[in-house]
Backbone of each chain as ProteinMPNN parsed JSONL, in Angstrom:
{"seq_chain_A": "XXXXXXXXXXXXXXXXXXXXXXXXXXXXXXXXXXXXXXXXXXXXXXXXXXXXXXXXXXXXXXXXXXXXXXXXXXXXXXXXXXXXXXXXXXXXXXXX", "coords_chain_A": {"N_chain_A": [[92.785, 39.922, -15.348], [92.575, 37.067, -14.963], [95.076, 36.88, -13.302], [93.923, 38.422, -11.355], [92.419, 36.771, -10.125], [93.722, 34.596, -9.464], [95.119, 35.417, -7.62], [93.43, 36.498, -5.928], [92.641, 33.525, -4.874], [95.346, 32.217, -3.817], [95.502, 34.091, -1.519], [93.017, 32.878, 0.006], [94.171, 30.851, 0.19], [96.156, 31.111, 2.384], [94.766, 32.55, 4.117], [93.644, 29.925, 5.132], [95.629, 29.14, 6.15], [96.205, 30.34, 8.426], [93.795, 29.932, 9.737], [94.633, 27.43, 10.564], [95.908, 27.554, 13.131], [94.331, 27.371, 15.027], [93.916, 25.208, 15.119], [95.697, 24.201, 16.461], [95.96, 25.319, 18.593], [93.625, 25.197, 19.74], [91.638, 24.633, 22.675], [89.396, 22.944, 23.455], [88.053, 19.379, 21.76], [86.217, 20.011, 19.867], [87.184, 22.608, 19.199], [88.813, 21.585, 17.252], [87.346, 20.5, 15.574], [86.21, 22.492, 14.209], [87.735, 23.506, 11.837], [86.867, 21.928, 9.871], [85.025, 23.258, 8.966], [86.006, 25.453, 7.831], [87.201, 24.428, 5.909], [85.605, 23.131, 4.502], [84.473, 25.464, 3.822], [86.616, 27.392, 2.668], [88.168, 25.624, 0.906], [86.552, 25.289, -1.022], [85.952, 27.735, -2.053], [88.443, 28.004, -3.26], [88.487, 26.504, -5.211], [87.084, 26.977, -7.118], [87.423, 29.699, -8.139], [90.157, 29.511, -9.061], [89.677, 27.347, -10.961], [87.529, 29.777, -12.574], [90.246, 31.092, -13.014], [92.354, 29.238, -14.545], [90.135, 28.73, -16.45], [89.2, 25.711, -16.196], [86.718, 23.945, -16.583], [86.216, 22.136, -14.938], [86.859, 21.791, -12.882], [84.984, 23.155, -11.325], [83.518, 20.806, -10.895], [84.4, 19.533, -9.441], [84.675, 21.373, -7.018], [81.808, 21.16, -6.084], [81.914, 18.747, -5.397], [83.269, 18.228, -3.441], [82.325, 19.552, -1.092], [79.938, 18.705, -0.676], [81.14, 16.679, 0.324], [82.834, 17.639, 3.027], [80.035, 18.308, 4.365], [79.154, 15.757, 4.708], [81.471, 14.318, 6.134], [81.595, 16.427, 8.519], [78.965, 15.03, 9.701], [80.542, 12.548, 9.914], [82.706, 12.858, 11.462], [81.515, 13.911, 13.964], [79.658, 11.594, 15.452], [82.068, 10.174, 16.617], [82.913, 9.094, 19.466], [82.874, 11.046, 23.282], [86.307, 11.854, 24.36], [85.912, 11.775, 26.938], [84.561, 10.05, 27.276], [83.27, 7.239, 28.942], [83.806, 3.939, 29.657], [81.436, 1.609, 28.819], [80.575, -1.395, 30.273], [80.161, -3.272, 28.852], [82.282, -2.344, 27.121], [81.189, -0.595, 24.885], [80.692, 2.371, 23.894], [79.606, 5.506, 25.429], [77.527, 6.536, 23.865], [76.614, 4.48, 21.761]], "CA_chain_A": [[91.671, 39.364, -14.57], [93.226, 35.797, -14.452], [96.222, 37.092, -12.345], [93.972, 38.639, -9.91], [91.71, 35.778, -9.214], [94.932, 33.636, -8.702], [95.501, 36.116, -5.85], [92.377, 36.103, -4.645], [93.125, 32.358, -4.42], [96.267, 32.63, -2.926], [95.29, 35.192, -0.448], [92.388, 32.545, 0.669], [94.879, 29.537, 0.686], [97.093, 32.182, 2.986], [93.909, 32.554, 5.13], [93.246, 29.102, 5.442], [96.88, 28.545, 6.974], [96.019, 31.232, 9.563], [92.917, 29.374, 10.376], [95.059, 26.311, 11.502], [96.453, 27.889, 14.234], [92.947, 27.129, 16.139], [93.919, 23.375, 15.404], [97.541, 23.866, 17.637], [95.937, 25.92, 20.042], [92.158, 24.889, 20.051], [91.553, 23.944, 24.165], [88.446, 21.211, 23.401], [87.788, 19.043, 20.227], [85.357, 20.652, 19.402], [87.778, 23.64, 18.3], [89.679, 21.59, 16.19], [86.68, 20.199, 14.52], [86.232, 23.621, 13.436], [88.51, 23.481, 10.848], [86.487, 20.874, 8.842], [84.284, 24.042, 8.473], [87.384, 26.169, 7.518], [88.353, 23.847, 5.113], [84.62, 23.073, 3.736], [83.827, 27.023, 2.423], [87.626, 27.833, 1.937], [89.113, 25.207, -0.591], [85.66, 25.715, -2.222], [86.078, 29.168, -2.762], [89.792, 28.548, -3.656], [88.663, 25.713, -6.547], [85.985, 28.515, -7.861], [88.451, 30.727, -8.104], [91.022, 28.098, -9.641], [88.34, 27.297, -12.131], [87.721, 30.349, -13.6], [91.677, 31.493, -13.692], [92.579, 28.497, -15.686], [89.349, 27.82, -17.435], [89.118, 24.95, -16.553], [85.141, 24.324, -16.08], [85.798, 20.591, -14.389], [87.437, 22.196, -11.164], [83.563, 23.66, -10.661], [82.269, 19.943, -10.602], [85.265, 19.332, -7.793], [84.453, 22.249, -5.91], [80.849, 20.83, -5.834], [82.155, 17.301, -4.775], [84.146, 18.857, -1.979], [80.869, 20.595, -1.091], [79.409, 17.251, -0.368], [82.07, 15.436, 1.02], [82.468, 18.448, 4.046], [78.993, 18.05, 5.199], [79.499, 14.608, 5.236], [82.324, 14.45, 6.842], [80.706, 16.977, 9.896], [78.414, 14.064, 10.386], [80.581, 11.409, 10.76], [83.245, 13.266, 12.951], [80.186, 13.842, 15.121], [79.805, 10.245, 15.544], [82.776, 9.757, 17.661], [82.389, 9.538, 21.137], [84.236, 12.147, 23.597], [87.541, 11.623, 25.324], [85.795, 11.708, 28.432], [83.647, 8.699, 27.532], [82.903, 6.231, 30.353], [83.462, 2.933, 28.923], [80.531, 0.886, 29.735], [81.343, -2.837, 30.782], [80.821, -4.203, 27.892], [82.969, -1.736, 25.957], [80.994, 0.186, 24.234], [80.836, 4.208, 24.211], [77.784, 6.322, 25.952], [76.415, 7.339, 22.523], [75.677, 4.026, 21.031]], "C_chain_A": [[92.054, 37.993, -14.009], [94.049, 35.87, -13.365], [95.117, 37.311, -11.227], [92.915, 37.451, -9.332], [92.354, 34.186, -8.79], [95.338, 34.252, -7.433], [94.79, 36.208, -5.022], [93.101, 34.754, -3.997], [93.888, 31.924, -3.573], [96.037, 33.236, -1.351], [94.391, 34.053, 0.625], [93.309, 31.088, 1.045], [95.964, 29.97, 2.265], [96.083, 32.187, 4.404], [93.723, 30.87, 6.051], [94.682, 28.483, 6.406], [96.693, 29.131, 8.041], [94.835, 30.397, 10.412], [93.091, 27.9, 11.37], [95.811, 26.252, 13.182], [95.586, 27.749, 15.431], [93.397, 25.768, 15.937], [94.652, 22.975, 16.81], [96.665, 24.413, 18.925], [94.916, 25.668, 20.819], [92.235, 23.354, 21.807], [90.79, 22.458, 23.916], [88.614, 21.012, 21.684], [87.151, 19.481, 19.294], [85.974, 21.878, 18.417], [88.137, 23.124, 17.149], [88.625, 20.453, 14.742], [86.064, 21.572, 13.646], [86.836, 23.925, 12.232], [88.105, 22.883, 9.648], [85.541, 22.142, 8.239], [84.675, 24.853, 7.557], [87.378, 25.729, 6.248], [86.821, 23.519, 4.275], [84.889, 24.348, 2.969], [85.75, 27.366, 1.749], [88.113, 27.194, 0.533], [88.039, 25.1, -1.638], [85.757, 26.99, -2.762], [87.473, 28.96, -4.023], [89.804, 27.844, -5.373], [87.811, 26.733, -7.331], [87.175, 29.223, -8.383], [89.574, 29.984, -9.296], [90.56, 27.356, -11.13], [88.369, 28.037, -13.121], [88.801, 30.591, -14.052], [92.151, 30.638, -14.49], [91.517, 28.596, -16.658], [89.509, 26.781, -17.649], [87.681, 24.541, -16.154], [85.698, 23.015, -14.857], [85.946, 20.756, -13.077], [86.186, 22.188, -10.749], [83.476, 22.265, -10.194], [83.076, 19.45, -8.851], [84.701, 20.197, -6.887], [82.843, 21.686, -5.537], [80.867, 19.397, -5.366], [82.08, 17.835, -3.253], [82.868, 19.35, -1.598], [80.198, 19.647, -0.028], [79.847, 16.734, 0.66], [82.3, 16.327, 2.349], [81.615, 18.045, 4.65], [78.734, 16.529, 5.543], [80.123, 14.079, 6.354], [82.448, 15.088, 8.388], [80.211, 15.885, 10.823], [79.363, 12.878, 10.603], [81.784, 11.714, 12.027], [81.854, 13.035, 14.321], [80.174, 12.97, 15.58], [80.627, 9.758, 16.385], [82.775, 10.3, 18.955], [83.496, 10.339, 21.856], [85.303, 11.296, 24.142], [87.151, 11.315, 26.213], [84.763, 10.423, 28.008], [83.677, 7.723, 28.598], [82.697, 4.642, 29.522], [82.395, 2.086, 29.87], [81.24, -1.404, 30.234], [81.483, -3.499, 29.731], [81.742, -3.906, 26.329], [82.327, -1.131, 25.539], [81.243, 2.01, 24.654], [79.21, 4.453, 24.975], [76.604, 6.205, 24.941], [76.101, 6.129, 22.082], [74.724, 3.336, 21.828]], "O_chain_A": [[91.914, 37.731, -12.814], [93.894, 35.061, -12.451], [95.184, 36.598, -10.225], [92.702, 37.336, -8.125], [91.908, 33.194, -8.214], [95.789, 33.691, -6.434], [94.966, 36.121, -3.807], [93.849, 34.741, -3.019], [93.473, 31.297, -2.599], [96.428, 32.75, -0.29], [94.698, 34.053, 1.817], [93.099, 30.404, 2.047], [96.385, 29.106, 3.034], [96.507, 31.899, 5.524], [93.686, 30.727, 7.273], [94.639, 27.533, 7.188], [97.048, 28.419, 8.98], [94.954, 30.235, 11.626], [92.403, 27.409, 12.264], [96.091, 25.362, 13.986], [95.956, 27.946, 16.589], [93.13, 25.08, 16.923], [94.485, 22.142, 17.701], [96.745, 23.939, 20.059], [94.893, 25.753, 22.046], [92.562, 22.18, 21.981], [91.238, 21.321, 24.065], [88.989, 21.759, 20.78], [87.402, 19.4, 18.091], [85.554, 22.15, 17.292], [87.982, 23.736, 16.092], [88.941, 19.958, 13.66], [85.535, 21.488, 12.538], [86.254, 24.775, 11.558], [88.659, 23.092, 8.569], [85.285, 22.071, 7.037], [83.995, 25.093, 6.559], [87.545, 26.57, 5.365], [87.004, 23.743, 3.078], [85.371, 24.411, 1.838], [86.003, 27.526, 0.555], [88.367, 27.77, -0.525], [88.287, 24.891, -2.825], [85.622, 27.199, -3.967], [87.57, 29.458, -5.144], [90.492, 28.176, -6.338], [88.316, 27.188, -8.358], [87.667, 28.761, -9.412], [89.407, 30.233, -10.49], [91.232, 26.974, -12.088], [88.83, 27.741, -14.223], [88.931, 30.494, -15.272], [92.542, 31.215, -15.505], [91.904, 28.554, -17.826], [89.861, 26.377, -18.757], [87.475, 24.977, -15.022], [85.352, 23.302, -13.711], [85.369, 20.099, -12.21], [85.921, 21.382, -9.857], [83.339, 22.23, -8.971], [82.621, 19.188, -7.738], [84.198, 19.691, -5.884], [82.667, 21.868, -4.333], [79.819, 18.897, -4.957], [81.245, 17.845, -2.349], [82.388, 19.561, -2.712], [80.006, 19.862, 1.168], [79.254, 16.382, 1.68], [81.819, 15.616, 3.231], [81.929, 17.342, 5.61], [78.155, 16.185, 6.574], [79.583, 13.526, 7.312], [83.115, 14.573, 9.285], [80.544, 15.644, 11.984], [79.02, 12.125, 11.514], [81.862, 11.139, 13.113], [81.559, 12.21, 15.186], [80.824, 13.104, 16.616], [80.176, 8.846, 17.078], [82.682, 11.442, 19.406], [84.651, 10.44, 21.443], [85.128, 10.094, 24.345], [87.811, 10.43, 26.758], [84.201, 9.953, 28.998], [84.815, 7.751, 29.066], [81.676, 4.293, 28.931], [82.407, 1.911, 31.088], [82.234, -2.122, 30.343], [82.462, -4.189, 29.447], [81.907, -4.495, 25.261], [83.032, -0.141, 25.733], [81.873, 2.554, 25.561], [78.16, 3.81, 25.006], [75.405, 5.943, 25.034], [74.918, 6.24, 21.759], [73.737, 2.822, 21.302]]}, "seq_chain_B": "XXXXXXXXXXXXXXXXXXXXXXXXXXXXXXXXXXXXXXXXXXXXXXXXXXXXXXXXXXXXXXXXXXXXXXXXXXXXXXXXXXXXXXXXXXXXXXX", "coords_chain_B": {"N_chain_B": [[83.851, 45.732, -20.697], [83.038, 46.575, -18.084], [82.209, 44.759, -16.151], [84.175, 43.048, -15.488], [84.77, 45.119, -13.571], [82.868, 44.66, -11.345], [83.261, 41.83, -11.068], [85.576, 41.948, -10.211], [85.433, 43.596, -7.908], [83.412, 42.38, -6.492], [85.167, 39.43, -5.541], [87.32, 41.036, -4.187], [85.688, 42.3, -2.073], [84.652, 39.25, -1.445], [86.609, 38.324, -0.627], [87.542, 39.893, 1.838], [85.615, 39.576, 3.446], [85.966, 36.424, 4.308], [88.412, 36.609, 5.465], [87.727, 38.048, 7.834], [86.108, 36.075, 8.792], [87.956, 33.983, 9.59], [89.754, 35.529, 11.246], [87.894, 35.93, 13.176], [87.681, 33.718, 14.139], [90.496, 32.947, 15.284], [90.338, 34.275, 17.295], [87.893, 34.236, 18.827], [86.687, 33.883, 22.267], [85.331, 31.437, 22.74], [83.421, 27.782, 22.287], [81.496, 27.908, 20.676], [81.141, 30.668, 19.695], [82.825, 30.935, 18.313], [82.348, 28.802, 16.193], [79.74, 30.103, 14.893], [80.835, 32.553, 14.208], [82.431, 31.552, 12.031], [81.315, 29.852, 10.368], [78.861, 31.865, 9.298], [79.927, 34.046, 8.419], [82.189, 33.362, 6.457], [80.477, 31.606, 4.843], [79.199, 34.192, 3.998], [81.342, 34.692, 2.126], [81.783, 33.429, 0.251], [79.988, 33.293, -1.151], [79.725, 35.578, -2.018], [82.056, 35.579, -3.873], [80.64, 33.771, -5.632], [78.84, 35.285, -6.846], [80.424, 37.056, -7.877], [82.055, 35.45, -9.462], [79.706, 34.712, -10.949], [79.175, 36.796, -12.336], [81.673, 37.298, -13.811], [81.458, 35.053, -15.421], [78.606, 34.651, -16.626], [77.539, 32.541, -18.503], [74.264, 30.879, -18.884], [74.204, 28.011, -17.3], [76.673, 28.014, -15.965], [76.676, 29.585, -14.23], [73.893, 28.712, -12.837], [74.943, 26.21, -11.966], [77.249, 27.613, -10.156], [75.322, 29.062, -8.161], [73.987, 26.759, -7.116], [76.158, 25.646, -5.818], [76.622, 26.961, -4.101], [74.364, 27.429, -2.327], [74.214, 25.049, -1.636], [76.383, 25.025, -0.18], [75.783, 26.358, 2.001], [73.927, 24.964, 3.309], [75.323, 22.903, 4.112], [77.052, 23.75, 5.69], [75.566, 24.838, 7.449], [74.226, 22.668, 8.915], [76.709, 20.766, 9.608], [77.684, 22.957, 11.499], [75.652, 23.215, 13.489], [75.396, 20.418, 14.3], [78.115, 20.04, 15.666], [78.298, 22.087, 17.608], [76.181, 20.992, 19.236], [77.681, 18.433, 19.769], [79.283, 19.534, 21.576], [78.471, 20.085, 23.435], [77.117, 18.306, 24.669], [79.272, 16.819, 25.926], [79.96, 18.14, 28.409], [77.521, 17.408, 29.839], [76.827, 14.176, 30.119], [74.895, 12.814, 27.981]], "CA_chain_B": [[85.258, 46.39, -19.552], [82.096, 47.306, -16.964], [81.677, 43.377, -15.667], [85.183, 42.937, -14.883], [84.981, 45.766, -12.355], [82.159, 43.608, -10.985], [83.85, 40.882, -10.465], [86.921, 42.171, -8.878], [85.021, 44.053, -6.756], [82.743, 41.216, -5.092], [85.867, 38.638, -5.05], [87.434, 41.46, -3.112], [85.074, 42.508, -0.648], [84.103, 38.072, -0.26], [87.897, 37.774, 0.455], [87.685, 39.932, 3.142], [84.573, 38.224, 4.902], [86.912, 34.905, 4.87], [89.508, 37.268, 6.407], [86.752, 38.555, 8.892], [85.796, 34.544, 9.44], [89.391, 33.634, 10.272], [90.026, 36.271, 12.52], [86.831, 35.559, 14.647], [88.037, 32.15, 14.372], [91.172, 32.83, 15.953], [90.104, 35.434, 18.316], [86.675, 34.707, 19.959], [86.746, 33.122, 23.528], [84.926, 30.258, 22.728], [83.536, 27.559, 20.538], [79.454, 28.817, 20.217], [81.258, 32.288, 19.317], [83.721, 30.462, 16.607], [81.14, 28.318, 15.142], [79.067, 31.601, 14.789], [81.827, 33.403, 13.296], [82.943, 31.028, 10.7], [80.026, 29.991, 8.992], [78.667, 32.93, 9.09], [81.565, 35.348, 7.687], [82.946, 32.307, 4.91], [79.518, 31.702, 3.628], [78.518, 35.188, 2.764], [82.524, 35.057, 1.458], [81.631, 32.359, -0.797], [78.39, 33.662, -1.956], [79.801, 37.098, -2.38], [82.841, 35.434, -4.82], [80.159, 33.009, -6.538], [78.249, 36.654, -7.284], [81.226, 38.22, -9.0], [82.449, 34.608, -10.721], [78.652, 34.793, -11.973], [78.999, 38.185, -13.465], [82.322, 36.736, -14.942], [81.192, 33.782, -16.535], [77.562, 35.449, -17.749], [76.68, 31.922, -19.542], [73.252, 30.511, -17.985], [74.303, 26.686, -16.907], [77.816, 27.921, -15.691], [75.618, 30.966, -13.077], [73.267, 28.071, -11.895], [76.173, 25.701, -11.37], [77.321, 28.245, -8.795], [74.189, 29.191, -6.951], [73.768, 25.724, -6.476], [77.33, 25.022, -5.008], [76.859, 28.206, -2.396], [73.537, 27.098, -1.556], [74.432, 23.808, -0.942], [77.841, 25.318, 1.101], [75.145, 27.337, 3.372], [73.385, 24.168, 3.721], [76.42, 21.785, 4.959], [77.912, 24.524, 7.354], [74.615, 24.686, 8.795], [74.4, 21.281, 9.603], [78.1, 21.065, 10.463], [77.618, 23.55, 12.707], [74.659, 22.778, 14.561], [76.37, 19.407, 15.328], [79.464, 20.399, 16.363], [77.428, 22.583, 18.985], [75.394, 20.367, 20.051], [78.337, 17.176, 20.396], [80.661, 19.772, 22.328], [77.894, 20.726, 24.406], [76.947, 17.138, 25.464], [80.222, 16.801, 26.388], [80.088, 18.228, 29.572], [76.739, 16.293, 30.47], [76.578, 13.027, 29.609], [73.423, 12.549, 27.986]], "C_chain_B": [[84.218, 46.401, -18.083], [82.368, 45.844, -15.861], [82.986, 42.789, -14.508], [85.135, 43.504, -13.453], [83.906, 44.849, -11.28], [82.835, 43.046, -9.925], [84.829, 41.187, -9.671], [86.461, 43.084, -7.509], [84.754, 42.97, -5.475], [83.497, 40.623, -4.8], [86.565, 39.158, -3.748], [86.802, 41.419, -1.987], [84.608, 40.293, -0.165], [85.595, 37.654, 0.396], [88.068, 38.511, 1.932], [86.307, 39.745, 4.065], [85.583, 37.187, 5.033], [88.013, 35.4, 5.752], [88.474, 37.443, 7.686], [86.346, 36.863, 10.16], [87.178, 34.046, 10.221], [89.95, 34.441, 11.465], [89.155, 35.891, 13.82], [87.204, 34.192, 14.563], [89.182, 32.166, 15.249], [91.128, 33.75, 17.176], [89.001, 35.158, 19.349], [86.875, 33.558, 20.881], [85.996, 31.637, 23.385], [84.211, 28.888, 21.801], [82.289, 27.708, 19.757], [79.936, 29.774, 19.129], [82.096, 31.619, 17.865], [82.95, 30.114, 15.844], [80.376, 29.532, 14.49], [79.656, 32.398, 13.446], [82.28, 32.639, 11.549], [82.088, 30.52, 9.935], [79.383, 31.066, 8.556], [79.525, 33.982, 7.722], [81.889, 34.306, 6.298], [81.824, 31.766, 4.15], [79.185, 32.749, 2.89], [80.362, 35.373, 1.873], [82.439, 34.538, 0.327], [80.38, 32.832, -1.688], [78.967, 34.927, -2.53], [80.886, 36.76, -4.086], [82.474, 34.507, -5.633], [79.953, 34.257, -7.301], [78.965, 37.186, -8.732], [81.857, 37.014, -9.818], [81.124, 34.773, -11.618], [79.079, 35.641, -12.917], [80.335, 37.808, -14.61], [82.197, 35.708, -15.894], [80.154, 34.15, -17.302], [76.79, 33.765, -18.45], [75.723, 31.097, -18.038], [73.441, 29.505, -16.749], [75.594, 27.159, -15.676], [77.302, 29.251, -14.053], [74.669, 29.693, -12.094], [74.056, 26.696, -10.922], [76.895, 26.843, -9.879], [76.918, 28.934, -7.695], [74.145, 28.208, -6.557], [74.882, 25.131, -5.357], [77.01, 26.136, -3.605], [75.521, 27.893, -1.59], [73.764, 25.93, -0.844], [75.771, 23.669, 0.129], [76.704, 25.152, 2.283], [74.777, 25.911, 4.184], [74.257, 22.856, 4.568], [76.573, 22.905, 6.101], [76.789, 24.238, 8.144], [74.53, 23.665, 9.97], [75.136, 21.195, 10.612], [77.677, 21.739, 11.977], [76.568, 23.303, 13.62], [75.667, 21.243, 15.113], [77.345, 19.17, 16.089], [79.374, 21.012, 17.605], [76.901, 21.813, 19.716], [76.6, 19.042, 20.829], [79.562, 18.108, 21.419], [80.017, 20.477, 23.522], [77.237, 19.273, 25.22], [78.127, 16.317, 25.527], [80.454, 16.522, 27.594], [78.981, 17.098, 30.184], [76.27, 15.233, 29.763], [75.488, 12.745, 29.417], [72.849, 10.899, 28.582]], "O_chain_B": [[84.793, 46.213, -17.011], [82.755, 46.098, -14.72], [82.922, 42.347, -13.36], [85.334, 42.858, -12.425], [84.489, 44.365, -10.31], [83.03, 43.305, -8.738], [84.951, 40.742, -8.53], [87.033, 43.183, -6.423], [85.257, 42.725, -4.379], [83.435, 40.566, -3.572], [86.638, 38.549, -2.681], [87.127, 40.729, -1.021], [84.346, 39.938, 0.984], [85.819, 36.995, 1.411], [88.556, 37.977, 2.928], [86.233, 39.816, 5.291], [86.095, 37.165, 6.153], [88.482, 34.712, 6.659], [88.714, 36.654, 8.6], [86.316, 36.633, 11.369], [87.215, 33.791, 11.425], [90.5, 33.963, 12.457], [89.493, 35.652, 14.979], [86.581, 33.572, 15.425], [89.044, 31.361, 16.169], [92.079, 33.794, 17.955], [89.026, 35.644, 20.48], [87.174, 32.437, 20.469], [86.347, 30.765, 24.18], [84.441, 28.924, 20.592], [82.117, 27.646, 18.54], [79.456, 29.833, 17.997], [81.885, 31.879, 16.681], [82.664, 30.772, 14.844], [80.661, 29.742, 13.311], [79.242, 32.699, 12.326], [82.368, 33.109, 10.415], [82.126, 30.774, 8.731], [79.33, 31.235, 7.337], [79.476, 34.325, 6.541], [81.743, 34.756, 5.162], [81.988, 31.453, 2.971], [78.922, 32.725, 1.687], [80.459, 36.252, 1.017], [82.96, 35.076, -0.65], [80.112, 32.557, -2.858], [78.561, 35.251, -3.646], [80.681, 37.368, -5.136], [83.311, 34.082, -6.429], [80.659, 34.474, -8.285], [78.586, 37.507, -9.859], [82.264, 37.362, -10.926], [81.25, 34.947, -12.83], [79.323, 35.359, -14.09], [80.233, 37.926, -15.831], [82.778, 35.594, -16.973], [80.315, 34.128, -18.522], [75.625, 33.795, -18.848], [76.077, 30.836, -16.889], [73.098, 29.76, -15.595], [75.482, 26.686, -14.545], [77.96, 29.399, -13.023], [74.714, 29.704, -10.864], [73.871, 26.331, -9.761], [76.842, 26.49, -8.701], [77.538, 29.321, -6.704], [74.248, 28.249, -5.331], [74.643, 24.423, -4.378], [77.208, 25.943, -2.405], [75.496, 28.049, -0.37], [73.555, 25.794, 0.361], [76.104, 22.759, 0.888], [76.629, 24.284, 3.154], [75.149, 25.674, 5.333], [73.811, 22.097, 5.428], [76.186, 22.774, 7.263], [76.81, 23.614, 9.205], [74.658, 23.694, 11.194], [74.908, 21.339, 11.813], [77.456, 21.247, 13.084], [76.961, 23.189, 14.781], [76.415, 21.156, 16.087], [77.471, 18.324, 16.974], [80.084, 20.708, 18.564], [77.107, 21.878, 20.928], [76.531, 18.712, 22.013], [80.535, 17.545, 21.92], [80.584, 21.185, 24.353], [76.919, 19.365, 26.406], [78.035, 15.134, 25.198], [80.883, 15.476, 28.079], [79.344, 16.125, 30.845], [75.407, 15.328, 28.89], [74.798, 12.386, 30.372], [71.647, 10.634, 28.604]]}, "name": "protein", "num_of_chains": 2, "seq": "XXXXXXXXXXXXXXXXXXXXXXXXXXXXXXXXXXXXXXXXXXXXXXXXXXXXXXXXXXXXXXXXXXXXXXXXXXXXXXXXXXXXXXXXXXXXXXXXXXXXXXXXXXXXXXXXXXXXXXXXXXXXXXXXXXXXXXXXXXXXXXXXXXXXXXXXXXXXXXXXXXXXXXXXXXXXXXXXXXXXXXXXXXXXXXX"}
C-alpha cells in the first residue's frame, strides 16, 4: 500500500512537470500564472500522499500550509500591473 | 483487506482527473478554457485522493484534517481563478 501511494505521488510529481510546459509556451501572463494553480492542488495532493506513505502525520499540517500560502499567493500575483501598463506621469501603474 | 481496495481505487481514478487537468491545461486554446480545466479536474483529483486517504487513515481527527484541507483547496482555486480571469481580461481594456 505504501509503495503504491509513492507512485501515485510520483506519477503526480511527473504530471506536474508536464504542466510546465504551459509556462515555456504560455502566449499571455496570464497562462503562466496558471501554474500557481498547478502547483497549489498538485504538491498538495503529492504531500497527502507523502504523508500517509511515510507516516509521517506533520507533512498533513504542510500540505495545509501550502494550501494557504497558494491562495495567497493568487492574490498578490494579481496585484501586479500588466506589461502593457501606461505609465502615468508620475510613475505609477493604471491599477493603483 | 476490503479498505485498502478503497483506497487504491479513489487515489487511482483522482490521479487520473490531475492527468485529465494537465492535459486540458496543455491543450485548450485559451486561458478562460485552462482556468476551467484546471481547477476543475485537480480539485475533484484532490478530493477524490483525500476520499481514499480518509478510508486509509479511518481515525476521526486525521478524516476531518483532510476534508478541511480539500475544502479549503476548492476554496483558494476558486478565488485564484476568478482573479486570474478577471486581471487577464482587463488586460486588453484598460479599466
Amino acid at each position: 500500500m505504501n509503495t503504491f501511494l509513492l507512485g501515485a505521488a510520483l506519477f503526480l510529481l511527473i504530471n506536474l512537470a508536464a504542466g510546465m510546459v504551459r509556462v515555456y509556451l504560455g502566449p499571455t501572463t496570464a497562462d503562466r500564472l496558471l501554474t500557481l494553480l498547478l502547483f497549489g492542488t498538485t504538491t498538495v495532493a503529492t504531500l497527502l500522499l507523502l504523508a500517509y506513505s511515510q507516516a509521517s502525520a506533520v507533512l498533513v499540517k504542510v500540505a495545509l500550509l501550502f494550501v494557504m500560502l497558494a491562495a495567497i499567493a493568487s492574490v498578490a500575483f494579481v496585484r501586479f500591473p500588466h506589461e502593457t501598463v501606461q505609465k502615468t506621469d508620475d510613475g505609477r501603474g493604471d491599477h493603483d | 483487506m476490503l479498505t485498502d481496495w478503497w483506497t487504491i481505487a479513489l487515489v487511482t481514478v483522482g490521479c487520473a482527473f490531475f492527468l485529465a487537468g494537465t492535459v486540458g491545461l496543455l491543450r485548450f486554446p485559451d486561458v478562460h478554457t485552462r482556468l476551467h480545466a484546471l481547477t476543475k479536474a485537480d480539485n475533484v483529483g484532490l478530493g477524490l485522493i483525500c476520499l481514499g486517504l480518509m478510508i486509509h487513515d479511518g481515525t476521526l481527527p486525521g478524516i476531518l484534517r483532510l476534508g478541511f484541507i480539500w475544502i479549503l483547496a476548492i476554496f483558494a482555486a476558486t478565488v485564484s481563478a476568478f482573479l486570474i480571469a478577471r486581471w487577464h481580461e482587463s488586460a486588453g481594456t484598460e479599466d
